[in-house]
C-alpha beads as a LAMMPS data file, in Angstrom:
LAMMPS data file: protein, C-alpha beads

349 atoms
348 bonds

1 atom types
1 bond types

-500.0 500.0 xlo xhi
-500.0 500.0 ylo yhi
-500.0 500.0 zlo zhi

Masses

1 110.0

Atoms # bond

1 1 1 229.114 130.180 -283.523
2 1 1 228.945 131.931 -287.276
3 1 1 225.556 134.402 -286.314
4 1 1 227.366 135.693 -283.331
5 1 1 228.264 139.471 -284.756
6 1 1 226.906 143.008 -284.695
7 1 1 227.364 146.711 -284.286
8 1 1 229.756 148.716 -281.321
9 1 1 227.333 151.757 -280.426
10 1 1 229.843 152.851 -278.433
11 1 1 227.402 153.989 -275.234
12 1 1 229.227 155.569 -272.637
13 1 1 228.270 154.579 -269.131
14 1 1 230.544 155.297 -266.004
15 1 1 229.392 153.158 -262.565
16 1 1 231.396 153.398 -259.493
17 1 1 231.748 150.305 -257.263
18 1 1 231.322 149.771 -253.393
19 1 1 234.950 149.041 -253.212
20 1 1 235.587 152.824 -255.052
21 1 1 237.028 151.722 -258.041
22 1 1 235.242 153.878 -260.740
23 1 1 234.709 151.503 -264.617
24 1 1 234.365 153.532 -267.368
25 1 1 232.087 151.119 -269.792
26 1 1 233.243 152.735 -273.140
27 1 1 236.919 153.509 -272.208
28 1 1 238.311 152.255 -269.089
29 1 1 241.721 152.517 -267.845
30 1 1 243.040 148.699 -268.410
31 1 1 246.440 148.916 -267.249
32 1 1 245.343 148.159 -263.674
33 1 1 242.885 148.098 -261.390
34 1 1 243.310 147.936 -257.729
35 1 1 240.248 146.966 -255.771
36 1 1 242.175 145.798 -252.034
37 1 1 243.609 142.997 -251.125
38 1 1 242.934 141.870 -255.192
39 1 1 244.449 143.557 -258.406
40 1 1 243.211 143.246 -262.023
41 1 1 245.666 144.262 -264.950
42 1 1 246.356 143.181 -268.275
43 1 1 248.750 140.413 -268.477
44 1 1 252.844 140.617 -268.433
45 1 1 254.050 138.597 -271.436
46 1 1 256.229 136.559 -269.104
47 1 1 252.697 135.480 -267.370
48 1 1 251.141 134.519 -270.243
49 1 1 251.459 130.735 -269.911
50 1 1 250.508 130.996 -266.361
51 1 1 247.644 132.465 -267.455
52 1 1 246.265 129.784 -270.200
53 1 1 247.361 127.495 -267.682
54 1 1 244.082 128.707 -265.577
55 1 1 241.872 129.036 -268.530
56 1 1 242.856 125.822 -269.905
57 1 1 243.261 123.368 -267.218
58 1 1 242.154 121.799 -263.292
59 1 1 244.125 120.979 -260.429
60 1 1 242.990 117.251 -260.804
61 1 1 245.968 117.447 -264.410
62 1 1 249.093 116.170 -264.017
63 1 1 251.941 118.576 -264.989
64 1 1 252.519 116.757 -268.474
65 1 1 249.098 117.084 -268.996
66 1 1 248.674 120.741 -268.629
67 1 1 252.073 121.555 -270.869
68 1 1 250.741 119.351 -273.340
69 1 1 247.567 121.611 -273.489
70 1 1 249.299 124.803 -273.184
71 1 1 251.453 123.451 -276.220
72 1 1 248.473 122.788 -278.176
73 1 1 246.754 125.872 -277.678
74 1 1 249.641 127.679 -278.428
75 1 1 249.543 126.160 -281.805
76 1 1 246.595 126.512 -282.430
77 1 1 246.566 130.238 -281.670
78 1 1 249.066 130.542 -283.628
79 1 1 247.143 128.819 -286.764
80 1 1 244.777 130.864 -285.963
81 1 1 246.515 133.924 -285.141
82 1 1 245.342 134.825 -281.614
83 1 1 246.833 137.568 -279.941
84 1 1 247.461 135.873 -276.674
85 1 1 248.168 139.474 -274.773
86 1 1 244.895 139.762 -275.206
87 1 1 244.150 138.738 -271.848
88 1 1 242.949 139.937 -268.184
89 1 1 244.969 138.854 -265.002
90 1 1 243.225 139.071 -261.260
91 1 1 245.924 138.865 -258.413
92 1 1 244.981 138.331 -255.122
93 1 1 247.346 138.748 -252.106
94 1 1 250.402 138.015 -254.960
95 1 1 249.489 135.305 -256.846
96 1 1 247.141 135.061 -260.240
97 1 1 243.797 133.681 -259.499
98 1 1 241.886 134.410 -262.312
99 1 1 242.031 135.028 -266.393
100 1 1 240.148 135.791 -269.475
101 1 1 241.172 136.070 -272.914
102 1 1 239.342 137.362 -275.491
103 1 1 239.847 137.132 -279.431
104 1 1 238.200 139.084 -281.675
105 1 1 236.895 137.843 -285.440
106 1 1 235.730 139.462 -288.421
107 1 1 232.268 140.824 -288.402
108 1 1 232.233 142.364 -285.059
109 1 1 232.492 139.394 -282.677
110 1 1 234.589 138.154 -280.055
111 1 1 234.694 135.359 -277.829
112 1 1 236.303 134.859 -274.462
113 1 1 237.559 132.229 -272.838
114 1 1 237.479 132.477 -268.718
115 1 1 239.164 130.352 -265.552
116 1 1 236.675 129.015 -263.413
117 1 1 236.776 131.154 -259.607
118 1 1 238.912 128.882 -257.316
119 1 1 239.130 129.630 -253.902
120 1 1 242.486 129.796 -253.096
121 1 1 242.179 129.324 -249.477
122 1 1 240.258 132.819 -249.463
123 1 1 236.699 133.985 -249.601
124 1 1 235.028 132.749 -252.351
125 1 1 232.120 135.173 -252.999
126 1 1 235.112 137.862 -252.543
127 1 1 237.164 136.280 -254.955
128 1 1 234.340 135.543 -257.419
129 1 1 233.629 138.913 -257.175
130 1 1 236.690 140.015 -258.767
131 1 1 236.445 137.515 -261.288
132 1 1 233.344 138.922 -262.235
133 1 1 235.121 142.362 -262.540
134 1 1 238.102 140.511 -264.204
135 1 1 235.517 139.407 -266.818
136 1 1 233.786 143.105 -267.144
137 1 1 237.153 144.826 -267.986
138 1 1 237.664 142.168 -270.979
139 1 1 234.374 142.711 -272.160
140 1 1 235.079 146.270 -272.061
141 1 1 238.426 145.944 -273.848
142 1 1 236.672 143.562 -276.582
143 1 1 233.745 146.414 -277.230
144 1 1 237.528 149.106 -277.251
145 1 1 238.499 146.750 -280.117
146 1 1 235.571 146.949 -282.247
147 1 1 233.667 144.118 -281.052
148 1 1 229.972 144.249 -280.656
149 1 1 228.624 140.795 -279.842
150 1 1 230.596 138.507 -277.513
151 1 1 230.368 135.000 -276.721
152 1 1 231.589 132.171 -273.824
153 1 1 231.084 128.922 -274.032
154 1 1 230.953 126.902 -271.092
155 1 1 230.420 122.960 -270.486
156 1 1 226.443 122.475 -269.385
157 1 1 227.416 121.397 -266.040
158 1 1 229.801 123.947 -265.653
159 1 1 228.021 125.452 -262.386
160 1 1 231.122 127.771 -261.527
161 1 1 231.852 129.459 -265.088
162 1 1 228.152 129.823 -265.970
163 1 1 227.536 131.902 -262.605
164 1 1 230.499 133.829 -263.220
165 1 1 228.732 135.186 -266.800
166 1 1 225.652 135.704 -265.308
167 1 1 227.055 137.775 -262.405
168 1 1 229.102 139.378 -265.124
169 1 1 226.021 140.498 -267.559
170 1 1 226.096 137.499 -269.741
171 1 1 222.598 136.279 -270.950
172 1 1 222.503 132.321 -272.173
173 1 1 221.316 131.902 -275.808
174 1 1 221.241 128.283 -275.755
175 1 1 222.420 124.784 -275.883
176 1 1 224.850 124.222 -278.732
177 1 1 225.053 120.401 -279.979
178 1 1 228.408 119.715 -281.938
179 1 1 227.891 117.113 -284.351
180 1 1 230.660 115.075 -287.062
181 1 1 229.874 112.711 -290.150
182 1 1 232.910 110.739 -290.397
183 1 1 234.176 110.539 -294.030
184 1 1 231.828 108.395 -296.281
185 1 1 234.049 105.804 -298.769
186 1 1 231.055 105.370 -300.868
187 1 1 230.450 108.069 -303.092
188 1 1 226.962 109.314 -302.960
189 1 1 224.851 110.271 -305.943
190 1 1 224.202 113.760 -306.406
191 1 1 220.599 114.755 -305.454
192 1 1 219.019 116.133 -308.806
193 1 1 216.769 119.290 -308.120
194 1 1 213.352 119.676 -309.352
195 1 1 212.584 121.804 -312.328
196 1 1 212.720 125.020 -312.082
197 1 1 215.753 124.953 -309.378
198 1 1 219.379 125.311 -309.870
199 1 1 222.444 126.480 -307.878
200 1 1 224.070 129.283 -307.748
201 1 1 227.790 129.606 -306.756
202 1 1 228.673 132.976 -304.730
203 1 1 231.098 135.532 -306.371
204 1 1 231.168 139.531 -305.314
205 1 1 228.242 140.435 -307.476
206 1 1 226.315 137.916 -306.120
207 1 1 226.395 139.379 -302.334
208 1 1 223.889 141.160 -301.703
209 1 1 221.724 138.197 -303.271
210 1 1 223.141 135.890 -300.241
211 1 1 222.541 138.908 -298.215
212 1 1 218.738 138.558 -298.520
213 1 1 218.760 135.023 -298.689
214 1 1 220.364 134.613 -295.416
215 1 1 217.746 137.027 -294.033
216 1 1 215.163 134.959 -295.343
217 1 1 215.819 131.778 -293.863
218 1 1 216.160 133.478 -290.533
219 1 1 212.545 134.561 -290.255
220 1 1 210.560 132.239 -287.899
221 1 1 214.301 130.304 -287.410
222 1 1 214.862 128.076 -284.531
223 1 1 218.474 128.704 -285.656
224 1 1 219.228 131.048 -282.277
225 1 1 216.527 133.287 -282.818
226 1 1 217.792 135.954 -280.454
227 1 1 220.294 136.717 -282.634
228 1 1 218.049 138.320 -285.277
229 1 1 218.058 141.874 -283.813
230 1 1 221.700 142.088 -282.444
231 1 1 223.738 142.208 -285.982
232 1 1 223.967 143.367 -289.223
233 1 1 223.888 141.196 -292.569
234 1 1 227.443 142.787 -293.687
235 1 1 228.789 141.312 -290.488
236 1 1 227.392 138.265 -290.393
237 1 1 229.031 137.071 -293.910
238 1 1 231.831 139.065 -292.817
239 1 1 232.275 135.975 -290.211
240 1 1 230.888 133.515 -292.000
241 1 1 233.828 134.533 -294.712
242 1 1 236.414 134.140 -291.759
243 1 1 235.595 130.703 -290.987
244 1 1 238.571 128.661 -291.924
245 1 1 239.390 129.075 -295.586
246 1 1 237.374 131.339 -297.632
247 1 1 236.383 128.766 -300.464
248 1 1 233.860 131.278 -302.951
249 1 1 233.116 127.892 -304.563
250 1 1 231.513 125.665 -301.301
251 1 1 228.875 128.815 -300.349
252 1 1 225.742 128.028 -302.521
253 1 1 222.516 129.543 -303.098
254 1 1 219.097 127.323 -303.827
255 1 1 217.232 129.129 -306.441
256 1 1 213.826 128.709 -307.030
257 1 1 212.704 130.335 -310.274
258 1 1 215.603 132.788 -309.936
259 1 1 214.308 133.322 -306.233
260 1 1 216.804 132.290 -303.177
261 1 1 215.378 129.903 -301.367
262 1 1 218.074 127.999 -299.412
263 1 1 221.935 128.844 -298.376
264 1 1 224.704 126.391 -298.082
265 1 1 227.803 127.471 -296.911
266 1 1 230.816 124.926 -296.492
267 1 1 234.664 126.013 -295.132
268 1 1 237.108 124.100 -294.945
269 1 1 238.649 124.299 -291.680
270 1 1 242.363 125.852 -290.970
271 1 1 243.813 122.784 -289.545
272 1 1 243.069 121.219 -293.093
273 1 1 241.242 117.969 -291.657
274 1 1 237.106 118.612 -291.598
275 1 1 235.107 120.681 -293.098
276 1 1 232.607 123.019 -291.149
277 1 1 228.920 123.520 -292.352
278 1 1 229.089 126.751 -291.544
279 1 1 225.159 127.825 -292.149
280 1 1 222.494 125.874 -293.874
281 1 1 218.726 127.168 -293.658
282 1 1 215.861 127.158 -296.135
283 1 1 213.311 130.118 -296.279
284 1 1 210.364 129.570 -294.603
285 1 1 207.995 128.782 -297.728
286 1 1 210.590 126.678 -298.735
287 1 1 210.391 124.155 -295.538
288 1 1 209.064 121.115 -295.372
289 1 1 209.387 120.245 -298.899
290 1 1 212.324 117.582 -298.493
291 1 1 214.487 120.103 -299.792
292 1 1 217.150 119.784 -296.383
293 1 1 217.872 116.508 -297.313
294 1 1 218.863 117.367 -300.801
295 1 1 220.666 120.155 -299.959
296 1 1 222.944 117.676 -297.808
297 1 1 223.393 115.846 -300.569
298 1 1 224.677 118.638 -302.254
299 1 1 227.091 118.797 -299.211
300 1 1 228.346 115.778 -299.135
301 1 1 229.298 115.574 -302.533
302 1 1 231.172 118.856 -302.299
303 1 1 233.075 117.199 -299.393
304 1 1 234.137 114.330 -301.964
305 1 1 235.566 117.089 -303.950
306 1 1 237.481 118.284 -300.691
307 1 1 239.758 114.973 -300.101
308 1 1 236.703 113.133 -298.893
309 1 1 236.764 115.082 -295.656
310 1 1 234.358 114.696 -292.814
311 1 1 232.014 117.429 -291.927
312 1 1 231.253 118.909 -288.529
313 1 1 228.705 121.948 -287.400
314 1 1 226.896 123.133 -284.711
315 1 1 222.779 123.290 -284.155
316 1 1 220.991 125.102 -281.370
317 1 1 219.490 122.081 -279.122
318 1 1 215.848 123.993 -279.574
319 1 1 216.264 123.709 -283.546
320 1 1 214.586 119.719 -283.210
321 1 1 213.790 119.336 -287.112
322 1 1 217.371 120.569 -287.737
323 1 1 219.023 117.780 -285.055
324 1 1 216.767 115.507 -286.867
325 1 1 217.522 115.773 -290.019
326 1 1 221.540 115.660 -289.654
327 1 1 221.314 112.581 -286.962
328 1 1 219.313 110.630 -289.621
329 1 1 222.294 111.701 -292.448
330 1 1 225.142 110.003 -290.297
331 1 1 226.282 112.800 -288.145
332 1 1 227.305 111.765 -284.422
333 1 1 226.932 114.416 -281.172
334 1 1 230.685 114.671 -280.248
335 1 1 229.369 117.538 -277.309
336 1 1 227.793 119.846 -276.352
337 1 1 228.227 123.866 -275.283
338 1 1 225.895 126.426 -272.868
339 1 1 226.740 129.296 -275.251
340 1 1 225.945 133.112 -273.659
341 1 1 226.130 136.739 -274.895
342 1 1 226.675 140.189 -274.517
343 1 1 226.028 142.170 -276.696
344 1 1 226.826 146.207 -277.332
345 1 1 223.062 146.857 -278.313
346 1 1 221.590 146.231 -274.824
347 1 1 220.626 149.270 -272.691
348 1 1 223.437 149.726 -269.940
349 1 1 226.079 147.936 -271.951

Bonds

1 1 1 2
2 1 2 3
3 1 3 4
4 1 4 5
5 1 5 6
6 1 6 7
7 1 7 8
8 1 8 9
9 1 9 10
10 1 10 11
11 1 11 12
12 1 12 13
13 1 13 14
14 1 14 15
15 1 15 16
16 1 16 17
17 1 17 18
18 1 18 19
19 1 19 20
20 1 20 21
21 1 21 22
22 1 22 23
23 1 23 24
24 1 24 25
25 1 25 26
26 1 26 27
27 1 27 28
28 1 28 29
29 1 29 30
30 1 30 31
31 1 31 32
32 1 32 33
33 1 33 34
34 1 34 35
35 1 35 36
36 1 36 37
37 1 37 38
38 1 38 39
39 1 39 40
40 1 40 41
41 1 41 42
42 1 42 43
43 1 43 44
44 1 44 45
45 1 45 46
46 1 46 47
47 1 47 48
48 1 48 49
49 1 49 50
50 1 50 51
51 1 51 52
52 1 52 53
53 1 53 54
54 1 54 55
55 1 55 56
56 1 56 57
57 1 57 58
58 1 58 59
59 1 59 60
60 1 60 61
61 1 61 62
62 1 62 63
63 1 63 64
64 1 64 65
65 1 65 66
66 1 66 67
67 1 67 68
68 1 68 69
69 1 69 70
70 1 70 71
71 1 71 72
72 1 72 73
73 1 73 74
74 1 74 75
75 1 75 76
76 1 76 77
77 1 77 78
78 1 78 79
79 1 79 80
80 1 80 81
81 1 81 82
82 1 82 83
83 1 83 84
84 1 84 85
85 1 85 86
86 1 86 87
87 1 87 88
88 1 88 89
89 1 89 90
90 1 90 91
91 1 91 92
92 1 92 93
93 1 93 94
94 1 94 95
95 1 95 96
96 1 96 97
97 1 97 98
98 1 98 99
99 1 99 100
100 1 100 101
101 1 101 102
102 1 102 103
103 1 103 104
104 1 104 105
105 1 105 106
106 1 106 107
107 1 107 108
108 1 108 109
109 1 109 110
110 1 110 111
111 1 111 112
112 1 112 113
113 1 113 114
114 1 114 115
115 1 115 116
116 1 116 117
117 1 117 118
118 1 118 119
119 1 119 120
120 1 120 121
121 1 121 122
122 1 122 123
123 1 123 124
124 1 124 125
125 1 125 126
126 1 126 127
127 1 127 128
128 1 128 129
129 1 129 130
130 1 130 131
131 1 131 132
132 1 132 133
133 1 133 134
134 1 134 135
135 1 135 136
136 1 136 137
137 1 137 138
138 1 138 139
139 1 139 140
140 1 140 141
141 1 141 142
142 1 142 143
143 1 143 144
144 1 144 145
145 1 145 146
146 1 146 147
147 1 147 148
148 1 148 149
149 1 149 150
150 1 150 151
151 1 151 152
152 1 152 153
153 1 153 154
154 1 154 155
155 1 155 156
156 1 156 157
157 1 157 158
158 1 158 159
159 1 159 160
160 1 160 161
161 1 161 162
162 1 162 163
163 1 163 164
164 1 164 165
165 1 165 166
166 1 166 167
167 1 167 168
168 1 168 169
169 1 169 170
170 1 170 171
171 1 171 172
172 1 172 173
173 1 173 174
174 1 174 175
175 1 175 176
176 1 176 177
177 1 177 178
178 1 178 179
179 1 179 180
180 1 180 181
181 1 181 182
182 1 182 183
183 1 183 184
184 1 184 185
185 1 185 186
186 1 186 187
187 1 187 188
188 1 188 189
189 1 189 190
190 1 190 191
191 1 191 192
192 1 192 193
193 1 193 194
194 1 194 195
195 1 195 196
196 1 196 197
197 1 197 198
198 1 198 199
199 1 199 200
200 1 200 201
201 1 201 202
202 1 202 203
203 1 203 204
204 1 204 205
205 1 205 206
206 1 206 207
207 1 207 208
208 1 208 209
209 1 209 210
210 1 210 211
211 1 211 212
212 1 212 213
213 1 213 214
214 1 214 215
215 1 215 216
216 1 216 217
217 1 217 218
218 1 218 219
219 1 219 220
220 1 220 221
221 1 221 222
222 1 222 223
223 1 223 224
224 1 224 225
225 1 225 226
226 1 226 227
227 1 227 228
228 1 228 229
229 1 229 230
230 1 230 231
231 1 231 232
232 1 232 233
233 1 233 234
234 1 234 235
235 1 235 236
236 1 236 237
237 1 237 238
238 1 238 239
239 1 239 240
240 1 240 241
241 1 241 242
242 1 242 243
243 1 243 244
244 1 244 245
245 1 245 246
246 1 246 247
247 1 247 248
248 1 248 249
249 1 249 250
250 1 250 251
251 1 251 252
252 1 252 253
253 1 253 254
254 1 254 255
255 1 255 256
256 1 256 257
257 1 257 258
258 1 258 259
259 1 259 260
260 1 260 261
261 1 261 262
262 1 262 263
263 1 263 264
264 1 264 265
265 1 265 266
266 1 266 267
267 1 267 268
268 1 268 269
269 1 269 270
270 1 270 271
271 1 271 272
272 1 272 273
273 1 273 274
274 1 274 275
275 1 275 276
276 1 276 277
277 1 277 278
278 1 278 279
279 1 279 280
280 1 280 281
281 1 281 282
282 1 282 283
283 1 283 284
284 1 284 285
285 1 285 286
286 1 286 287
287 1 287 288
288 1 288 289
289 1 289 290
290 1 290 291
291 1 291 292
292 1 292 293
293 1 293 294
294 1 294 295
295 1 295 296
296 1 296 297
297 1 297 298
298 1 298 299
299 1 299 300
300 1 300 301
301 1 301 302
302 1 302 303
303 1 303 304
304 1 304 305
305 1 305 306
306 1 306 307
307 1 307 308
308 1 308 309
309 1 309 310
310 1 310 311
311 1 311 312
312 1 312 313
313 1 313 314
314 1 314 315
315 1 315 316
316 1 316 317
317 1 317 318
318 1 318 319
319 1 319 320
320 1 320 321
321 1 321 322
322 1 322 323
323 1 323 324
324 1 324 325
325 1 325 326
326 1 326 327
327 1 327 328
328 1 328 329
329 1 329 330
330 1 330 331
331 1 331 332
332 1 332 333
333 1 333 334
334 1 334 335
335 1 335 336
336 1 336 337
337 1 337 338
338 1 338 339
339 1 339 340
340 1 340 341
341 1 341 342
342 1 342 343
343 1 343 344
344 1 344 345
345 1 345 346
346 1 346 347
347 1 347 348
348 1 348 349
């Protein structure tokens, strides 16, 4: 999600656990913790498939199945140039039963991807235990490497990954729907703004104008509203700038009498076959006016100049008007996503 971001404060906090090994929250030892019978370490590069293979995949998969994922992630990591070493192994009595990975992004993010806890034959609430330790020492690696605000996403239903976040820390934001408009053959018309509006296309001296426009469409937001206090303008269009190719000429301001009143922001994505609306919002005495639906318009017909691609984004499930007014433009809930959070700027963290 492109508001996930913020600022590393870099608060040292040492806790010592029951079982006596001592967690530094600001610079912990990685290389291995032993808490008995388990261990958690960072993993080998000979274990890292074995790894994804936990992250990525159930026991119900056939073995063609899981490759085929591992393949594909691979891939796409690659695209998308994930350091897969980036990841935290938990053994227990010899054999991996646990991983995270976490990749880091441009503005002071990170998100993490996590195994469910599986029982092994053992103890579960010992061996979710060190899962939830498995998860802390990512975190803390993520906050090492510059990150400040970090993010899982889990399925809704997903009973055993969501109680591993919030036994790790993790706070949910909210409900994430994914939504795609398929690409439109018929050309629409252009939506022509009333007088006294006009466009404006970003370019370097034009930053710190999006800079205050973004701010103002996030006051009174249903647009994750949490968000507001946990990062920093510079790093939020420092991600929103990361999201698939940089395009200066798809982020668009709404002017109003030479006052921002709405951001667009389009990118196309990596794999070269949608593009993501990124952000949209309106200020707040800007709402209500009909101006969303002419600002999709605006969209669309900037996808018609991009191959006639189809368009996919995110909206917070809470964010009704939003889910409205996409669902009546053509887009289609592919799924949805229980995002949650940690984030450097909370006491203890």
């Amino acid at each position: 999600m492109a508001r996930l971001a913020g600022n590393n404060r870099g608060i040292e906090i040492t806790r010592r656990h029951p079982e006596g090994a001592v967690v530094s929250l600001h610079r912990p030892d990685l290389s291995r913790q032993v808490i008995r019978p388990g261990q958690i370490r960072r993993v080998e590069p000979s274990e890292i498939d074995a790894a994804l293979e936990l992250i990525l995949t159930n026991d119900s998969e056939a073995r063609l199945q899981i490759e085929d994922k591992i393949f594909s992630f691979k891939q796409l990591a690659r695209r998308e140039q994930y350091d897969l070493t980036r990841q935290m192994v938990c053994l227990y009595q010899g054999r991996m039963v646990h991983a995270c990975l976490f990749i880091c992004q441009p503005g002071r993010s990170a998100f993490i991807l996590i195994s469910p806890v599986r029982s092994n034959g053992s103890s579960d609430s010992h061996l979710s235990s060190l899962a939830s330790r498995t998860l802390r020492f990512t975190c803390q690696w993520a906050l090492r490497e510059g990150a400040s605000l970090i993010q899982v996403l889990t399925e809704p239903n997903d009973s055993n990954r969501i109680a591993l976040c919030r036994h790790s820390g993790f706070r949910k934001l909210t409900d994430l729907i994914y939504l795609l408009r398929p690409a439109d053959p018929v050309p629409g018309a252009r939506g022509r703004l009333p007088a006294g509006m006009r466009w404006l296309t970003y370019a370097p001296e034009h930053n710190d104008l999006f800079a205050q426009a973004i701010n103002r469409t996030y006051e009174d937001s249903q647009d994750c509203p949490e968000l507001s206090e946990l990062r920093d303008i510079g790093d939020v269009i420092a991600s929103h700038q990361a999201t698939g190719h940089f395009q200066p000429e798809l982020w668009r301001l709404l002017l109003q009498d030479d006052e921002p009143v709405g951001v667009m922001i389009l990118s196309p994505l990596r794999s070269n076959d949608a593009l993501e609306l990124t952000y949209m919002g309106l200020a707040s005495s800007a709402r209500g006016k009909g101006l969303g639906k002419l600002m999709l318009r605006e969209i669309f017909y900037q996808a018609k100049q991009f191959d006639n691609l189809p368009i996919t984004l995110a909206v917070d499930c809470r964010n009704h008007v939003a889910f409205r007014l996409y669902t009546g433009a053509g887009f289609q809930v592919v799924l949805r996503r229980t995002a949650f959070i940690l984030s450097s700027r909370w006491p203890g963290v």
